[in-house]
C-alpha positions in Angstrom: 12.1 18.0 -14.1 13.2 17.6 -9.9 15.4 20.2 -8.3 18.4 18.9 -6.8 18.3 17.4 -3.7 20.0 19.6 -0.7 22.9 18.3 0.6 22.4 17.6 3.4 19.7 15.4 2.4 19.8 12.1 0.7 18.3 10.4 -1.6 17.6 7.2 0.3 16.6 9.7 3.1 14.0 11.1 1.4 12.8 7.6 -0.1 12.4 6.3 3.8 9.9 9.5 4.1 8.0 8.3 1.5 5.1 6.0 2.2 4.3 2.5 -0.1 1.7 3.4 -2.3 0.0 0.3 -4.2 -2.6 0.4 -6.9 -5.6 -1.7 -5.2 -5.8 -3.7 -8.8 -2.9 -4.9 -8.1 -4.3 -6.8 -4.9 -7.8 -7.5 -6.5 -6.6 -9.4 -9.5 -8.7 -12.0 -12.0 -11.3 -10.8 -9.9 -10.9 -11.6 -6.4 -12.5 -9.2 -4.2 -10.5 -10.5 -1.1 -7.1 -10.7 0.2 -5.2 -11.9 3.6 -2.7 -9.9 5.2 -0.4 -11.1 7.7 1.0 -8.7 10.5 2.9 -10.3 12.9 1.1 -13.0 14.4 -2.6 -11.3 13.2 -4.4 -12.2 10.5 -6.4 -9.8 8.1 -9.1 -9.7 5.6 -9.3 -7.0 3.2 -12.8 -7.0 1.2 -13.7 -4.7 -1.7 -17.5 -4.0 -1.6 -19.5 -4.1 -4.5 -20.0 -0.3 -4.2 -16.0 0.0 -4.9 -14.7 0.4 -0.9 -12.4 -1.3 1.0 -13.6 -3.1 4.4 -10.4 -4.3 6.7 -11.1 -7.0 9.2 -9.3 -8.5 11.8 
Protein backbone atom coordinates (compact mmCIF):
# COMPACT_ATOMS: atom_id res chain seq x y z
CA UNK A 1 0.00 0.00 0.00
CA UNK A 2 1.60 3.82 -1.13
CA UNK A 3 1.01 6.78 1.12
CA UNK A 4 -0.56 9.60 -0.53
CA UNK A 5 1.31 11.72 -2.53
CA UNK A 6 1.84 15.46 -0.91
CA UNK A 7 0.26 18.06 -2.53
CA UNK A 8 2.29 19.79 -3.64
CA UNK A 9 3.80 17.06 -5.49
CA UNK A 10 2.45 15.27 -8.48
CA UNK A 11 2.20 12.25 -9.73
CA UNK A 12 3.66 12.88 -13.16
CA UNK A 13 6.34 14.82 -11.03
CA UNK A 14 7.45 12.23 -9.32
CA UNK A 15 7.34 9.74 -12.48
CA UNK A 16 9.93 12.36 -14.27
CA UNK A 17 12.31 11.58 -11.07
CA UNK A 18 12.12 8.23 -11.73
CA UNK A 19 14.80 6.67 -14.04
CA UNK A 20 13.88 3.87 -17.09
CA UNK A 21 14.62 0.72 -15.74
CA UNK A 22 14.70 -2.24 -18.45
CA UNK A 23 15.15 -5.92 -17.78
CA UNK A 24 18.49 -6.73 -19.98
CA UNK A 25 16.28 -9.99 -21.34
CA UNK A 26 14.37 -7.81 -22.81
CA UNK A 27 17.33 -6.53 -25.07
CA UNK A 28 19.10 -9.93 -25.33
CA UNK A 29 16.28 -11.88 -26.88
CA UNK A 30 16.26 -15.53 -28.89
CA UNK A 31 19.70 -15.25 -27.93
CA UNK A 32 21.40 -12.38 -29.21
CA UNK A 33 24.18 -11.25 -27.15
CA UNK A 34 24.37 -7.81 -29.01
CA UNK A 35 22.41 -4.72 -29.60
CA UNK A 36 22.90 -1.13 -31.35
CA UNK A 37 21.94 1.97 -29.82
CA UNK A 38 21.54 5.08 -31.44
CA UNK A 39 22.22 8.52 -29.61
CA UNK A 40 22.08 11.25 -31.67
CA UNK A 41 24.30 10.97 -34.40
CA UNK A 42 26.55 8.05 -32.36
CA UNK A 43 26.37 4.70 -32.80
CA UNK A 44 26.67 2.03 -29.90
CA UNK A 45 27.30 -1.53 -29.32
CA UNK A 46 26.16 -3.11 -26.27
CA UNK A 47 27.75 -6.85 -25.80
CA UNK A 48 26.89 -9.30 -23.06
CA UNK A 49 29.92 -11.43 -22.12
CA UNK A 50 29.81 -14.88 -21.68
CA UNK A 51 30.62 -14.43 -17.99
CA UNK A 52 27.03 -12.48 -17.82
CA UNK A 53 28.39 -8.56 -18.11
CA UNK A 54 27.65 -5.89 -20.17
CA UNK A 55 30.48 -4.25 -22.37
CA UNK A 56 29.26 -0.67 -24.07
CA UNK A 57 31.20 0.50 -27.06
CA UNK A 58 31.24 3.32 -29.04
Amino acid sequence: MNAPLPSNVSSATLASRVPLALDSRQLFQNGQRQVEILHGEARYSLRLTQTNKLILTK
